[in-house]
N, C-alpha and C positions, 0 to 999 in steps of 0.2 A: 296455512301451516308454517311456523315458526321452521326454518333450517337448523338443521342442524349445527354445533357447535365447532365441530372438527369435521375436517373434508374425509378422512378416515381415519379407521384405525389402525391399518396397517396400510401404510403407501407402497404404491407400485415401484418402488427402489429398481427392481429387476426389467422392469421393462415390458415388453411386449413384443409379438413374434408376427410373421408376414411380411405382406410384400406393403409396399410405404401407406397404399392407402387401406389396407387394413389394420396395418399399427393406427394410422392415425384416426382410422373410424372406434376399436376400442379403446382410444385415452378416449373420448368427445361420448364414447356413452357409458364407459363404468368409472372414469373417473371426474368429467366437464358436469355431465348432466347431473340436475339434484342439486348441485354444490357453484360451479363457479357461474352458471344459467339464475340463480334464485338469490345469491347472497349477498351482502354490500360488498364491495370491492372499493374501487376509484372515489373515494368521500373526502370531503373538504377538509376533513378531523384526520384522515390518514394521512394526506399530503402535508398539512400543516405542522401536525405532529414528527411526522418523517423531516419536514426542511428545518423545526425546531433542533431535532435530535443530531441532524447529521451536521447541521453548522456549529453547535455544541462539539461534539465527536472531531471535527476536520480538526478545529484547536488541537486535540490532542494528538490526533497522526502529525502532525503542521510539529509540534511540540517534540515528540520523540524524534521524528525525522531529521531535525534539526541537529538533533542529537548524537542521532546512532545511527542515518540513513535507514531507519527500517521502519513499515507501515504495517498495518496491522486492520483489515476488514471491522467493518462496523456492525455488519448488519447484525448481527447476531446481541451485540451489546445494544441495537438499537431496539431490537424486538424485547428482550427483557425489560428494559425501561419503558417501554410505551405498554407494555402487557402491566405494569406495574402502575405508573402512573395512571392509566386511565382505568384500571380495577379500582385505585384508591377514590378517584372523583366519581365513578358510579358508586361507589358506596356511601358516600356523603352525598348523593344528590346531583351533584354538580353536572354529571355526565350521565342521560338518562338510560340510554344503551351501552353493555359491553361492545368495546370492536371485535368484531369477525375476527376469523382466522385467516380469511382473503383480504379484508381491512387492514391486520398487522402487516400480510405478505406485500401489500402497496406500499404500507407505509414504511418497510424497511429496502425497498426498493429506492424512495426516493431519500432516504438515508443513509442508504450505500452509492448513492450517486453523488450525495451533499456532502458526505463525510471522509472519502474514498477518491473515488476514482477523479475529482475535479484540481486534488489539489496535492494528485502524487509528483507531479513533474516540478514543482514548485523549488520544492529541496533538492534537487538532482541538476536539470537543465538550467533554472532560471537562476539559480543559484549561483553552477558555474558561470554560465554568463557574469553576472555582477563582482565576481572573481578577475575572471578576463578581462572586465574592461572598465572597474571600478568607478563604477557608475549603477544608479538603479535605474530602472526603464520607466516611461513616462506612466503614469497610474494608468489611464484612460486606456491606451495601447496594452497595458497589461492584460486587461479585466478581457478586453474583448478575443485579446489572443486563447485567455485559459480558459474563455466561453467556449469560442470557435473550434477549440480543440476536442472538446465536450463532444458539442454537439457531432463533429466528424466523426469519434469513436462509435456513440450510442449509435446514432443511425447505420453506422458500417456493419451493426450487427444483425439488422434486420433483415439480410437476403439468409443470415447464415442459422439462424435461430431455426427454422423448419426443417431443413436438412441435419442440423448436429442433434438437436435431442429431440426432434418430433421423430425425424428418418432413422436415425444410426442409434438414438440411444445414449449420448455418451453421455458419461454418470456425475461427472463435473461435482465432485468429493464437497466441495465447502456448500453447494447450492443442497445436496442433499441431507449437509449438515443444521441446514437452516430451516428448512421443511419440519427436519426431524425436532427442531428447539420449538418450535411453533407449536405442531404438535401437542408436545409435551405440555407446554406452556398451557393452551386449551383445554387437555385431557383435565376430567375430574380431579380432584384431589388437591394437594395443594403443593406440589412440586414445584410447579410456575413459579407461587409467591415464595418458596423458600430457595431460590435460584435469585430472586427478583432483590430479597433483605439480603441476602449474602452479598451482593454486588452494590450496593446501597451503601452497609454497612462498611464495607469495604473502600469504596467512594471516599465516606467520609472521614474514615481513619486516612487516608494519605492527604485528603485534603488540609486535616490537624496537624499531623507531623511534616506536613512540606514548611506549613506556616511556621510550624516551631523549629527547625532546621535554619529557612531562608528568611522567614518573615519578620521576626519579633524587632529585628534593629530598624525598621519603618515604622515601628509604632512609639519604640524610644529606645534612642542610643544606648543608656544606662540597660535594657534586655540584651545588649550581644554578649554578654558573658554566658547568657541563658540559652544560646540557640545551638543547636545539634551541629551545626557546620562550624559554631569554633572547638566545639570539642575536639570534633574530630582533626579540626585543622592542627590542634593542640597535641593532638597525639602523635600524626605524620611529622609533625616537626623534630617531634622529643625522639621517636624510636625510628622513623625512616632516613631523615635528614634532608637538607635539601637536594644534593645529587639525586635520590632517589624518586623525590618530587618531581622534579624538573625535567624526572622520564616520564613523568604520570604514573610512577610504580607507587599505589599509595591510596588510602580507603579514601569514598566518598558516599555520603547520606543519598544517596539515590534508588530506591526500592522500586522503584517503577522498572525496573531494569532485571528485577528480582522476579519480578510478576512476568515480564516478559518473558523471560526465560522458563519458566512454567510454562508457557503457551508455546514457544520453539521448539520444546524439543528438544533432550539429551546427546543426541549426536551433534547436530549444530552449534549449541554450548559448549559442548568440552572441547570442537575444535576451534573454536574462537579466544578458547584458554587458552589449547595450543598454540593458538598465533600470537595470543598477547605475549605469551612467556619469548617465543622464538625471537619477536618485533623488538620489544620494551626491557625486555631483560639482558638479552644475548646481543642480538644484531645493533641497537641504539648504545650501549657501551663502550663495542669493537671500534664503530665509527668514533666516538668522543675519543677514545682514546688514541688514534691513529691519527686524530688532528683534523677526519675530514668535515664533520658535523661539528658547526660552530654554537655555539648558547645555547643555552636551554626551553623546556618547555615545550608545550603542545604544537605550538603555530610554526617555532620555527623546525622542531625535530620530523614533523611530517611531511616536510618538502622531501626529505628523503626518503621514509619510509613506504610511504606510498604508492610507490611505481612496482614495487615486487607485490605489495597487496593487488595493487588494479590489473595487473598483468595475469595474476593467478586466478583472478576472478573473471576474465573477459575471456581467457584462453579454456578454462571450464566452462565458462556458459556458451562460448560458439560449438566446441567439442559435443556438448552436450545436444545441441539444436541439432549438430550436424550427423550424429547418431542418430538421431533420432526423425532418417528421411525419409522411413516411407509415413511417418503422421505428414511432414510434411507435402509428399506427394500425393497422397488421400486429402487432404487439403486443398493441393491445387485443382486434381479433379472435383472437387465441390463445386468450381464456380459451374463448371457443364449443368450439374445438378439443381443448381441455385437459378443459371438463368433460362433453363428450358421452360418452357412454358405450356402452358396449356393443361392446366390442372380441372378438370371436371366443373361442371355450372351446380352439378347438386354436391361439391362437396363443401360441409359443412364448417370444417376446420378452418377455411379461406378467409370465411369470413369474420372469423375470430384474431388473426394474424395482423401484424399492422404492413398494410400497404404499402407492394414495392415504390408509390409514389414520393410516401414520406422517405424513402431512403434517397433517392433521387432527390428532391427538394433540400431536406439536408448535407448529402454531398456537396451539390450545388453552391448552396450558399455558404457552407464552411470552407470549399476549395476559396471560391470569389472573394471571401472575407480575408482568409489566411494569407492568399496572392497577392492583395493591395497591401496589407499588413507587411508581409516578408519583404517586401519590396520598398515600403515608406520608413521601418523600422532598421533591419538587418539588410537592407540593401540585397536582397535575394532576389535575382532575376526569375520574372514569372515563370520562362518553363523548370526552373528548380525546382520551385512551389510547387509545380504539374507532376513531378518528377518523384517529388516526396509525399503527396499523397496516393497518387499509386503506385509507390510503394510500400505507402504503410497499409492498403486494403490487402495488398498481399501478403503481407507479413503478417497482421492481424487476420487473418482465415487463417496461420499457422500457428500463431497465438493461443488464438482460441480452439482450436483442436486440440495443441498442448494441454490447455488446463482443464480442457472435459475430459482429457484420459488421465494426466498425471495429479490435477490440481496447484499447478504451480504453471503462474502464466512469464514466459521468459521475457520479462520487459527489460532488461539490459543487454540480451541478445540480439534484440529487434533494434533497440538504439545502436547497439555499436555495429550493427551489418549497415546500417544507414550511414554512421559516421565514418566506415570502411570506404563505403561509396561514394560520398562525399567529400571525403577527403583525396579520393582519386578522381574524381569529376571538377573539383577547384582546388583545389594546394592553396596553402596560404591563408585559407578565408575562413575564423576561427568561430566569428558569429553563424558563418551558412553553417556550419558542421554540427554547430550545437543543436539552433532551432530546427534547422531537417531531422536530425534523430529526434528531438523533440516532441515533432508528428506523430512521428511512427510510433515513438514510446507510448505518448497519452492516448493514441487511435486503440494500441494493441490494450492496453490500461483500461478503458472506457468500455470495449469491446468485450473483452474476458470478464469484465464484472456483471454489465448488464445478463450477459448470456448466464452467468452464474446466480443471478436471480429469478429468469427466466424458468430456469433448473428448476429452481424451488417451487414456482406457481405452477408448472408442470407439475410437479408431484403433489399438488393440494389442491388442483383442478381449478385455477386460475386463468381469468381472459386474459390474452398475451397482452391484448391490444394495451388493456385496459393496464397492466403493468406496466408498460413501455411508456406510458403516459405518464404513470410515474416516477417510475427513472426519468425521465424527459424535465418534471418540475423539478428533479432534484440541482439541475445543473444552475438554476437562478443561485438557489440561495448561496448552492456550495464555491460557485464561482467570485460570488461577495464578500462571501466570510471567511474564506480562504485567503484569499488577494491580499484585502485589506488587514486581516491578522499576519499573513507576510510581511506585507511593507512594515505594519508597526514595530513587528518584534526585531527586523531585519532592514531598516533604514537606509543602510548604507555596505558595501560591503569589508567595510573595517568588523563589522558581527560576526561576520564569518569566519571561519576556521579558528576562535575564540575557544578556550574551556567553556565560556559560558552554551557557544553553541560551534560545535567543530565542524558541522558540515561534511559526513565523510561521502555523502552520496554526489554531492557539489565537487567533492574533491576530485571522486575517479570520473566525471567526466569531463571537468577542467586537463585532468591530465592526459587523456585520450585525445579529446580537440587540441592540445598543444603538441602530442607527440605526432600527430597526423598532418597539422599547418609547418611546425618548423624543424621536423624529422630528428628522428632518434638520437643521432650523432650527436646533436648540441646537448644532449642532456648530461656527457661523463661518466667517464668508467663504471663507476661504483654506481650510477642510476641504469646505463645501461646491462651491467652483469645482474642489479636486481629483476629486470623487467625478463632476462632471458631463465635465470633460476628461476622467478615467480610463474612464468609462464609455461616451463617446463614441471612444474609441480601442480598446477591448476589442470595437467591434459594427464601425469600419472593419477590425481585422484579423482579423476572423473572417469580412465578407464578401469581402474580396481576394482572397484566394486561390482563390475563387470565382470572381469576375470576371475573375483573370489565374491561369489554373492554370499555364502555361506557365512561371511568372514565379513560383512560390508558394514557391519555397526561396530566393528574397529576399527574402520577406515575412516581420517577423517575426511569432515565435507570443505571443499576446497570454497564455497564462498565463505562459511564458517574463518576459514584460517587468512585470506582472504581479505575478508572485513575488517576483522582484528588488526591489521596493520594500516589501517585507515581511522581508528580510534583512541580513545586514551584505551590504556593498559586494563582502569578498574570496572571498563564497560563488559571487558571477557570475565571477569571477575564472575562480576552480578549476575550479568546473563547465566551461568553455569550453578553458581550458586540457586538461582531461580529453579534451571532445569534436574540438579539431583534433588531438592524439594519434594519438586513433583513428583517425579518419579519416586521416592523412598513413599511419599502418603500412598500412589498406585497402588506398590509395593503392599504396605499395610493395611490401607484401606481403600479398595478400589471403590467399592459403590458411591461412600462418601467423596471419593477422587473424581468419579464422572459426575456426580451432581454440581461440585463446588468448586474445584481449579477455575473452570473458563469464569464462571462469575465472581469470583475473586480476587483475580487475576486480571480480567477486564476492568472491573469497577476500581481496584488499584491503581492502573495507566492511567483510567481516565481521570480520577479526581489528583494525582500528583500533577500530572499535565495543564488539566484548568486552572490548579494554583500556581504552578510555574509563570503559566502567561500571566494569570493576574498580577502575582509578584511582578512581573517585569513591566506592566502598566502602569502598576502603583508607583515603580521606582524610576521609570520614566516616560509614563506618559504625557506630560505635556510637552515634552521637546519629541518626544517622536511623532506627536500630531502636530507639533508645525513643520516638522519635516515633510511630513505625509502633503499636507497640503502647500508646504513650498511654501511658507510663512520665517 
C-alpha cells in the first residue's frame, strides 16, 4: 500500500497531554505510525538536493549579511524550490517518483544546516577579526574551525530535543511554520506550484534588473550610460549633492532590501527608519559641523556612529535575556531532566532518537578539535577552550528554550555574555574575546536551528534520527561553500566596512572586543556619551513595551534603531519601504498577501544575491583566486 502523500491533515500544532511517556507514546502511534515508520525519509536525492540548495542559499545570507548584518532562514525557500524542481523533473521523466513529504522535511533540514546555520558567524566574528588584526586566517584553519563549530552546535542539541518538544511541548513558531509550508506544498491542488512560480519568477526578475543596475559595464564600457546605478548616481548628484552623499543620505538600486522588509516586519522597519533619520541626518551633521567627524562617507563616518548603535543593541538584548529568567532557569533545570536516566527497555520512542553517544562523540571531538585550533591559531590557552564550550552548552539550552517559546534565538546575547566573560577572565586579549563568543554564538546558532527543524518532523511524524543525519550532511557542503564564497568576496580586510560591503555585524563586535581589551576611556567624550545615551535607550525600549503592552506597536524596537546606526542611511530606507508594502497588500488583500509575500520576497533575496556574487567574480575573480590560493 502506497503512503500516503501528506502526514496529515491537520497537525498536532497543539500538542499533547500527560505525563512524558504518555505524550510521547501518542506522537509514536497517532502521528510516527502509518507515516514516518513506512515512508522515504533519509534518500540520497534529499540530501543531495538539500546540500545543492543550501550552498546555493548560504551565497545569499553570505551576500546580505555582508551587507546589512542580517540573515534570514532557508528552509522554507529551500522546500519550495525542491518541491518545485523535483515536480518539474518527474514530469518530464527525469525523476521517477515524487519526494515525500518526509523526503522534502530531510532535505530542507540539510538546507538549513548548509545554508544557515554554518555560515552565520562568518559575517559577525570572523569578520571582526580580520578588522582587528588586518589579516585573513589561514584557509585550512578556517574550514576546519567553522566545521568544528558545526558540528559542536548540532550535536549540543541532541540531549535537549526529547525533553523541549517531545516533554514540554514548546511550539518553536518558524519550525511549525515549516511543517505548515510543506503541508500545503503536498496538499492537492495546486497552491505548491503557484507559491513555487511566484518565487521563481520572482528570482529571476532580480536576477535581470541586478544585471541591468550593476552588470552591463562588464559586458561593454559604451552600456554604463544604460545601467540603473548611473542613473541613479545621476540623480543623487543633481538633487542630493555631495554633503548629502557622503552621509549615505541618498537612493540606492537595491530591492533586495525592499523584499526584506516585507519579510521583517513593520515595527522593525519603521524603527530602523527611525534610527537612520536620528544616525544620518541629525546626529552625523552635529558632529561635521562641530569639527569632531572628519571626511566623508561610509568607512570613515561609522567609526563614530556606531558605538551608540552597538550599545543600544547589546544593553536590549542582555535586558531582554535577563527578563526573561525564569526560561532561563526551566532551562537550567533541563539538564536534571536530560541526564537522568533510565527510560523503560519497551519504550519505543528511544529508539527513534539519536543517541546520547553521538552527542558525546561529537562533543568530544569538536572540544579536542577547537582546543588545538584556539591554541595553534588565537593563541587560547586550553582550559579557555574548556571554559567556552561549557559555557556555550549552557548558554545554548537557554538559546534554545528562547526560541521554542519566543522564536527568536538571542545569538548576540549569548556572544556578548561570553565576550563579558572573557573579557574579565583576560583583559587585553582581543582575538580570545572574539573566538570565545564565537563558540557560544555558532553552538547557540547550530543548536536553535537544528531543534527548529526537529519541530517540523515532529509535527509530520518524522524519524528524529533519521533528520539529525541530515542536518549532520548539511555541515559538509555548507561549511565549503560558505568558507570559500567568504574568502573570495572578502579577500582581505580592506572589503570591509566598504559601500560595496559595510559589514555592520563585523562592526558591533569589533567594537565590544576593543571596548572590553583597551577600556572605555580611550574611546573620547563624544564615543563615550554615545555608548551611555545608546545604552540607556536600548534598556528604556526594551522595558516599554512591558510597561505599555497595549501601546508596544508604537514603540520602537531597540535592535531596529540600533542597526540603523551601524548602516548606510538608504538600508532603513528600503527596509521600511519593503515593510509598509506588505503590510498595505495584507491590508487589501490578505489571502493573496499569505500565499505570496514570503515567495516573492524570498525568491527576490535570493536571485539579487546570486547576481551580486556573480557580479563580484565576474569583476574580480581572477585576482581574488590567487589571493585565495596565495599565488
Amino acid at each position: 500500500m502506497t503512503p500516503p502523500a501528506v502526514a496529515h491533515d491537520v497537525l498536532p500544532i497543539e500538542g499533547f497531554r500527560g505525563t512524558p511517556e504518555e505524550i510521547e507514546r501518542q506522537w509514536y502511534e497517532q502521528v510516527y505510525l502509518g507515516h514516518g515508520d513506512r515512508m522515504r525519509q533519509l534518500t540520497w536525492r534529499a540530501v543531495l538536493m538539500g546540500s545543492l540548495l543550501g550552498g546555493l542559499l548560504s551565497l545569499t545570507n553570505l551576500y546580505i549579511g555582508l551587507k546589512a548584518g542580517w540573515g534570514f532562514g532557508v528552509a522554507i525557500t529551500a522546500c519550495i524550490l525542491s518541491y518545485a524542481i523535483w515536480t518539474a523533473l518527474n514530469r518530464v521523466g527525469v525523476a521517477r517518483t515524487p519526494m515525500t513529504i518526509l523526503e522534502n522535511n530531510c532535505m530542507q533540514s540539510t538546507a538549513s544546516s548548509a545554508g544557515y546555520s554554518t555560515g552565520g558567524t562568518l559575517i559577525s566574528a570572523f569578520a571582526a577579526w580580520m578588522l582587528i588584526n588586518n589579516a585573513a586566517m589561514p584557509l585550512g584553519e578556517m574550514l576546519a574551525w567553522v566545521f568544528l563549530l558545526s558540528v559542536l552546535g548540532v550535536t549540543m542539541a541532541i540531549p535537549m530535543k526529547r525533553q523541549m518538544i517531545n516533554v514540554e511541548q514548546l511550539r518553536f513558531p518558524s519550525g511549525i511554520a515549516a511543517a505548515e509550508t510543506l503541508r500545503a506544498l503536498h496538499a492537492t491542488g495546486d497552491s505548491g506550484l503557484r507559491s513555487a512560480r511566484a518565487l521563481g519568477w520572482a528570482g529571476l526578475l532580480a536576477l535581470l534588473t541586478k544585471f541591468w543596475a550593476e552588470g552591463l559595464a562588464l559586458v561593454s564600457g559604451a552600456l554604463t550610460p544604460l545601467m540603473i546605478s548611473t542613473w541613479i548616481a545621476a540623480f543623487n548628484a543633481r538633487v542630493l549633492g555631495p554633503a548629502w552623499m557622503g552621509r549615505t543620505v541618498m537612493l540606492s538600486w537595491e530591492p533586495m532590501f525592499i523584499a526584506a522588509g516585507a519579510i521583517t516586519g513593520l515595527r522593525v522597519c519603521w524603527s530602523m527608519l527611525l534610527g537612520s533619520v536620528t544616525c544620518w541626518m541629525i546626529f552625523v551633521p552635529w558632529l561635521q559641523q562641530r569639527g569632531v567627524a572628519q571626511g566623508s562617507g561610509y568607512g570613515s563616518l561609522v567609526q563614530w556612529t556606531l558605538w551608540g548603535g552597538v550599545a543600544c543593541m547589546v544593553t536590549s538584548s542582555l535586558l531582554a535575556f535577563a527578563l526573561q529568567w525564569r526560561t532561563a532557569l526551566r532551562a537550567l533545570t533541563d539538564v536534571a531532566a536530560m541526564v537522568r536516566g533510565g527510560r523503560r527497555d519497551d519504550d519505543p520512542v528511544a529508539a527513534l532518537e539519536a543517541p546520547a553517544s553521538w552527542f558525546v562523540a561529537g562533543q568530544v571531538a569538536a572540544f579536542v578539535g577547537l582546543a588545538w585550533l584556539g591554541h595553534r591559531v588565537f593563541g587560547m590557552p586550553y582550559w579557555q577552550t574548556a571554559l567556552a564550550v561549557l559555557l556555550s552548552f549552557a548558554l545554548a539550552l537557554v538559546a534554545c528554550r528562547v526560541t521554542g517559546e519566543t522564536d527568536t534565538t538571542p545569538v548576540g546575547a549569548m556572544g556578548k555574555i561570553t565576550q563579558l566573560t572573557f573579557g574579565a577572565l583576560s583583559p587585553g586579549n582581543v582575538n580570545v574575546n572574539l573566538m570565545s563568543a564565537n563558540v557560544t554564538a555558532a553552538a547557540a546558532a547550530s543548536s536553535a536551528d537544528l531543534l527548529t527543524d526537529l519541530k517540523s518532523g515532529y509535527l509530520l511524524g518524522a524519524h528524529p534520527r533519521k533528520q539529525f543525519l541530515a542536518q549532520f550532511a548539511g555541515i559538509f557542503v555548507g561549511t565549503l561553500v560558505s568558507v570559500l564564497a567568504f574568502r573570495l568576496l572578502v579577500p582581505n580586510a580592506a572589503a570591509l566596512g566598504s559601500d560595496q560591503f559595510p559589514a555592520p555585524a563585523a562592526q558591533t563586535w569589533r567594537a565590544v572586543a576593543l571596548a572590553l581589551s583597551h577600556g572605555v576611556a580611550d574611546l573620547g567624550a563624544i564615543k563615550i556619551w554615545s555608548i551611555v545615551i545608546g545604552g540607556a535607550v536600548g534598556v528604556v525600549l526594551t522595558l516599554a513595551p512591558r510597561l505599555f503592552p497595549a501601546r508596544q506597536h508604537l514603540i520602537p524596537s531597540a535592535a531596529g534603531v540600533g542597526l540603523a546606526w551601524t548602516f548606510h542611511w538608504y538600508y532603513g530606507v528600503l527596509f521600511f519601504a519593503g515593510a509598509v508594502l506588505a503590510w498595505w497588500v495584507e491590508r487589501r488583500r490578505p489571502r493573496w498577501a499569505a500565499e505570496y509575500t514570503f515567495p516573492v520576497a524570498s525568491g527576490w533575496i535570493a536571485g539579487e544575491s546570486l547576481m551580486g556574487v556573480a557580479l563580484v567574480m565576474a569583476e574580480h575573480g581572477p585576482a581574488l583566486l590567487r589571493t585565495l590560493l596565495g599565488r
